[in-house]
Structures are given as C-alpha cells and as structure tokens.
C-alpha positions in Angstrom: 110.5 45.8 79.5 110.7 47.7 75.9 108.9 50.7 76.0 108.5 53.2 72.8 109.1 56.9 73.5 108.7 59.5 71.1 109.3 63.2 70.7 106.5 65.8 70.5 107.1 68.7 67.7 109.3 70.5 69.8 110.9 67.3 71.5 113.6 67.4 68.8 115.9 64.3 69.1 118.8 66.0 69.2 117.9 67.1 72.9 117.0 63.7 74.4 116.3 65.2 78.1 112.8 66.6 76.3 111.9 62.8 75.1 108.5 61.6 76.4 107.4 58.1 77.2 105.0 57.5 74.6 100.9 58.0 75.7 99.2 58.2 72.5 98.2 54.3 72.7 97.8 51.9 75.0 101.6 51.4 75.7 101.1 53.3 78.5 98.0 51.8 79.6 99.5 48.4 79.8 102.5 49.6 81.2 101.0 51.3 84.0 98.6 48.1 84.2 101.6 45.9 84.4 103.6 47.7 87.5 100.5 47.7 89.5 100.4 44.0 89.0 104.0 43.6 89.8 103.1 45.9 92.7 100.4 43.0 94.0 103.1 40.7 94.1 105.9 42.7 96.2 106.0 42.1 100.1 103.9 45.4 100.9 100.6 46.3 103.3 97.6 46.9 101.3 97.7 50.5 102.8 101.3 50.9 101.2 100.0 49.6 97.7 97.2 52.2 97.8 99.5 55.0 98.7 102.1 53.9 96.1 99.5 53.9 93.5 98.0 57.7 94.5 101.4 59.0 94.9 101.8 57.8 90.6 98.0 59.0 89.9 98.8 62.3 90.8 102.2 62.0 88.6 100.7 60.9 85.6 97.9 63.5 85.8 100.3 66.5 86.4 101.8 65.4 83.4 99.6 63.8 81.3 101.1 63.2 78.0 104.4 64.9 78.5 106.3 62.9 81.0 109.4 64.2 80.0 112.3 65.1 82.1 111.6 68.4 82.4 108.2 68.2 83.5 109.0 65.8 85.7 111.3 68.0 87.3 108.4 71.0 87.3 106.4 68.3 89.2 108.8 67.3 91.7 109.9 70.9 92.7 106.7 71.6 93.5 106.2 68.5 95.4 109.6 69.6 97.9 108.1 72.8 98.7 104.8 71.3 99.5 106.1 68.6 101.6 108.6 68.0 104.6 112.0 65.8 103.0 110.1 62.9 104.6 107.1 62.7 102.5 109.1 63.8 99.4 111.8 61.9 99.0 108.8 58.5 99.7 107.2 60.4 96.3 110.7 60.8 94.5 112.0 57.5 94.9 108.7 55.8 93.3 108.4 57.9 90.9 111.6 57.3 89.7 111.2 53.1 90.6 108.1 53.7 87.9 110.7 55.5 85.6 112.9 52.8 86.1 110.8 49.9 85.1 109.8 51.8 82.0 113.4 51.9 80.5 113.6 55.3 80.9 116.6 57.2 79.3 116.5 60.1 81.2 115.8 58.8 84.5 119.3 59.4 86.1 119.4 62.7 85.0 116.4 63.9 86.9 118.3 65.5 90.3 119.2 63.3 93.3 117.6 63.9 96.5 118.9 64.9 99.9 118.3 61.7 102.6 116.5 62.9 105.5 118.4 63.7 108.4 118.0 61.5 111.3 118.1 61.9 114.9 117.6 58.7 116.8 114.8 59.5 119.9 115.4 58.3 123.4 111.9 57.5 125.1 112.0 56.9 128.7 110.4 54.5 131.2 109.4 58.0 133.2 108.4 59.6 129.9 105.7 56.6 129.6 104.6 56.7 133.2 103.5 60.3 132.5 100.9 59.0 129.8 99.8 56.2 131.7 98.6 58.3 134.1 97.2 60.6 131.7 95.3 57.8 130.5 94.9 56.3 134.3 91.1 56.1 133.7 90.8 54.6 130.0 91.3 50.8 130.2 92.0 50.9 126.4 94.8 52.6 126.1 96.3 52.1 129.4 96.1 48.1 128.1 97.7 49.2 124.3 100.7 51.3 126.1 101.3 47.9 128.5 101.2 45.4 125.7 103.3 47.8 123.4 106.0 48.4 125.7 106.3 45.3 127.4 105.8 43.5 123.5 107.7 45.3 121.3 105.2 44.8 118.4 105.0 47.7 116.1 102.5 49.7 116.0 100.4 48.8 112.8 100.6 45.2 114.5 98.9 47.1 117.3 95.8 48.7 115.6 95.3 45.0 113.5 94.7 43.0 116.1 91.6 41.2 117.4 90.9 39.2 120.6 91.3 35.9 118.9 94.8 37.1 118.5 95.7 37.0 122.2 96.3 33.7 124.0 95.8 35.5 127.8 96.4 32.3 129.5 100.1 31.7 127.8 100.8 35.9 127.5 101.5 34.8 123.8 100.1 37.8 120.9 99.6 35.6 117.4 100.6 37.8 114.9 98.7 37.1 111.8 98.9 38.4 107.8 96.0 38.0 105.9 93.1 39.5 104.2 92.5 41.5 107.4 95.6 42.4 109.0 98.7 44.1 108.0 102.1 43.1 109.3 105.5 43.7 107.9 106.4 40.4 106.7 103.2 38.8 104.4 102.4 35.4 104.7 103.2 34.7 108.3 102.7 34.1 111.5 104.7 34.8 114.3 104.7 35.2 118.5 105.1 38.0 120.5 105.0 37.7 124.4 103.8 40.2 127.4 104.4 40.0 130.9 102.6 39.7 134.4 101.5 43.1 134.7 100.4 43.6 131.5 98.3 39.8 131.4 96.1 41.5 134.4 94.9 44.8 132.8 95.0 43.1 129.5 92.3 40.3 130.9 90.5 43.1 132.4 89.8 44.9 129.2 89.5 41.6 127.5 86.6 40.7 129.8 85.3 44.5 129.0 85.3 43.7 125.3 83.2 40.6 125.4 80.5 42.7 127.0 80.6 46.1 125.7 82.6 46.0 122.3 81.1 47.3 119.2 84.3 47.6 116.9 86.7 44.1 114.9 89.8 45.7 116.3 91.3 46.0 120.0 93.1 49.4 119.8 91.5 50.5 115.9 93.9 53.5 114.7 91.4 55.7 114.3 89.8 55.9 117.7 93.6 55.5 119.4 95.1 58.6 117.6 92.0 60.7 118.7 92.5 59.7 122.3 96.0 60.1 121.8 96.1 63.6 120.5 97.8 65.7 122.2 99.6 64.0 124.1 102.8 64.6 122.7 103.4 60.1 122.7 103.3 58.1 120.0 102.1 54.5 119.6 105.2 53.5 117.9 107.7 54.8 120.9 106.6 51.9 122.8 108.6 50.0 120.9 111.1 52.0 121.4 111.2 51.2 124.8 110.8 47.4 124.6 114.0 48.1 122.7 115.7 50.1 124.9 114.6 48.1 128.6 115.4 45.0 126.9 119.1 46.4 126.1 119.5 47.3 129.2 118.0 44.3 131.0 121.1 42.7 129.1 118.8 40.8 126.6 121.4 39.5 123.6 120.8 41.3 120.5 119.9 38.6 118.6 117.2 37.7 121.0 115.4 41.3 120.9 115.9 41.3 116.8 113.8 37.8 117.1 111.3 39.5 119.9 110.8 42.7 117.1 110.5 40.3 114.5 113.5 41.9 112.6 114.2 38.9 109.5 117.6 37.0 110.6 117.8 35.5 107.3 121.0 37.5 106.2 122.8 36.5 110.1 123.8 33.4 110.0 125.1 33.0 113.2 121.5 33.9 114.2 119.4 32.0 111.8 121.8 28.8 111.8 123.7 28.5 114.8 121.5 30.1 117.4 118.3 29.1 115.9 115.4 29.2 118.8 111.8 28.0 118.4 109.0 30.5 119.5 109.3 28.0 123.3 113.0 29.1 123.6 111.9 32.4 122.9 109.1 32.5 125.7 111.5 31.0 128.0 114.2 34.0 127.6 111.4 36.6 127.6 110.7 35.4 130.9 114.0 35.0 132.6 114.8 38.5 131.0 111.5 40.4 131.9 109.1 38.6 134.1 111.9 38.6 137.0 111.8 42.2 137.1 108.3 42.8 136.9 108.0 44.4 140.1 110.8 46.8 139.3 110.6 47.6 135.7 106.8 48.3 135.8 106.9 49.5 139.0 105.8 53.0 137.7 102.2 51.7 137.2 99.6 51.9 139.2 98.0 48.4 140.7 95.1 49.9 140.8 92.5 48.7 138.5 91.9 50.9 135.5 88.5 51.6 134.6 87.2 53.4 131.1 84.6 52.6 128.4 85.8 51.4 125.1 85.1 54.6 122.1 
C-alpha cells in the first residue's frame, strides 16, 4: 500500500529517521481502517483481534500525529520497563507488523528486540494428583483437570466448551469454531477423546449441570481461574501432561501432534502417507491409554466427587 509521509517543521528531509506517517487527512484513517479489516480476515480468536487492536490504540494515542521513529522509540522504551519481555516483545512485533504494512521507511531502524528466554516446564503425574486432591470436593474442576490431562485440548478449548460439545457415550469432545467459541484453527471442527476414568466423573458432573447449571460454559475462565488461584497449577499444564504420558506410553509422534491438534499440513509423511480418520484416531487413543487406565490414573481417588457448580 502507498502511503504519503511528510515532515513536520523540524522533520527536515535531510534526517529521514524524524519522518512521520502523514495524519493530517484521512490517510491515516483509512489506513488504520484497512488493517483492521485485513485483521478480520487472518486466522485469529476474537479475543486476539481485540487485544491486537488496543495494543495499536494505545500507540497511536501516545503519538498522535508524530509517529516518527523517534517517538516511536520513546513509546516502546517505556513500554520494556513497564512490562515483563513477554508482554513487550507481543506489543513490539505488532507495532512494527502495522509499520510494516504502512510502507514505512524507518521501520527497520527502530531497535530489535531480545526473544524471551525459554525454559521448557516438566509437570508431573504426582504434581497433578496434589491438585486433585486439593480440589477432591469440587466436581468442576476435578472433571476439567481429568478431561485436560487425559485430552490434551488446550486450555481456551477448555473454557469454550458446552455440554452439547461432549458425546459421553463415545468419550468423543467436538471441538467447534464459531461465533461462540474460540479454537486455534478457525473454521473447523475436530475430535478430541477422554478415557474411562475421566467418562465417569465427567457424566457425574454432566448429570449435575442439567439440574443445577446457571452459566453457557462447562469450566467458564473466569469462575476456573478464581477457584484456581493459588494453587500454583495452571489449566494449560494439563496439556502438558497429555504430552508428556503419551510420550512415554510410546504413542508415535505423529499420533499425539494429530491428538493436540498440531496442523500436519507441512509433514507429508503425516498428512499423505499416514493419513488417519478421527475412527483410526479413537482406536490408537484407546490401545495407547484406555489399557492403562488403572495404572496411569491410578493417583485418583474412586471415590465420587461432590461440589456445587460457582
């Protein structure tokens, strides 16, 4: 896209790092109006969109009509010693995507950012049979810390879904993208499967739901990271150790990637040669995990798991 830029009194063009993208019409307007649209059409959550778009509103308002380099660089130090490396370097890479797609001159001359140093975490079997019996009495979340480690489903996929989702019958989870529910790849629908154990406190608070549920969601985020506070466990280390029991059950990599719902499309050994349909995939889950249900979940209780539903 061809974008105007201009240089303020003191913006001389013989110093080109002071240039600003031009704000006094509706240029901007209509270029800001544009990647927004653009934004629609990208494979995001809605929740992403919205946090793409405040991350830019607060941009554009520090700067207002000097978005030049240098006050681009004022705004971003300040950002850095606001924020952990996480949260910044998600700002400083869509700022400078926005940059980008305005032709930009000076874009590459703003500073490059430091990737966030990353320490793989190792969650335990033992380390989730301490919160289950923290949670011995709460059918709710002792139900989402079965499914999640015994699904693999991430843990947005967790707080979206609704009991029309679960097929308790064939231990199948439906998960959906639409209007109401955010998954990582928009526009489909795929399976994910639970075992033995978790189909019996699963029905249990499924047959608690039809008679005393007052909320669209099964596990809603908001009333599972209260309970959860504290505890020092997130909801998405369960998949962590889906990932890590499967490995060690001897699952084949390609089958967990299809069981995570990782996209095959680039392996294709995987996508081609190996191809499996969501009944070859059942079948494996259960040869791999329901013949060591007594022993993998051994750690939880059989006892049945009261709790009301907050």
């Amino acid at each position: 896209m061809d974008i105007t830029e201009a240089s303020g009194a003191s913006d001389s063009g013989s110093n080109p790092d002071r240039s600003v993208i031009y704000k006094e019409t509706d240029n901007f307007s209509n270029l800001i109006h544009t990647y927004y649209k653009n934004l629609e059409l990208e494979d995001f959550t809605d929740k992403h969109r919205k946090t793409v778009k405040r991350f830019l509103s607060n941009y554009i308002s520090f700067c207002g009509s000097d978005i030049s380099l240098n006050k681009t660089i004022e705004y971003l130090t300040i950002l850095k010693g606001k924020h952990d490396i996480s949260t910044y370097n998600k700002q400083y890479f869509q700022i400078k995507k926005l940059l980008r797609f305005s032709d930009c001159t000076w874009v590459n001359k703003i500073p490059l950012t430091k990737p966030k140093c990353y320490t793989p975490k190792k969650v335990t079997n033992e380390q989730l049979g301490g919160v289950l019996d923290r949670f011995k009495h709460d059918l709710q979340i002792t139900a989402l810390l079965m499914l999640g480690s015994s699904s693999g489903l991430r843990a947005m996929e967790l707080y979206q879904l609704n009991p029309e989702d679960i097929d308790i019958e064939k231990r199948i989870v439906y998960v959906r993208s639409d209007d109401n529910h955010s998954v990582k790849n928009q526009g489909s629908i795929r399976e994910s499967y639970f075992d033995n154990k978790t189909q019996v406190i699963l029905k249990q608070y499924l047959d608690l739901c039809k008679t005393n549920f007052q909320h669209d969601k099964l596990f809603g985020h908001g009333a599972i990271t209260h309970k959860m506070r504290g505890s020092g466990f997130l909801v998405k280390d369960l998949r962590h150790i889906f990932s890590r029991n499967a490995t060690m059950l001897g699952v084949p990599s390609g089958v967990i990637k299809r069981l995570l719902g990782h996209s095959i499309k680039q392996d294709i050994l995987e996508s081609n040669y190996n191809y499996m349909d969501n009944k070859d995939l059942h079948a494996l889950y259960d040869r791999y995990f329901n013949s060591v249900t007594e022993s993998h979940r051994g750690l939880i209780s059989d006892n049945k798991r009261e709790g009301q539903i907050v």
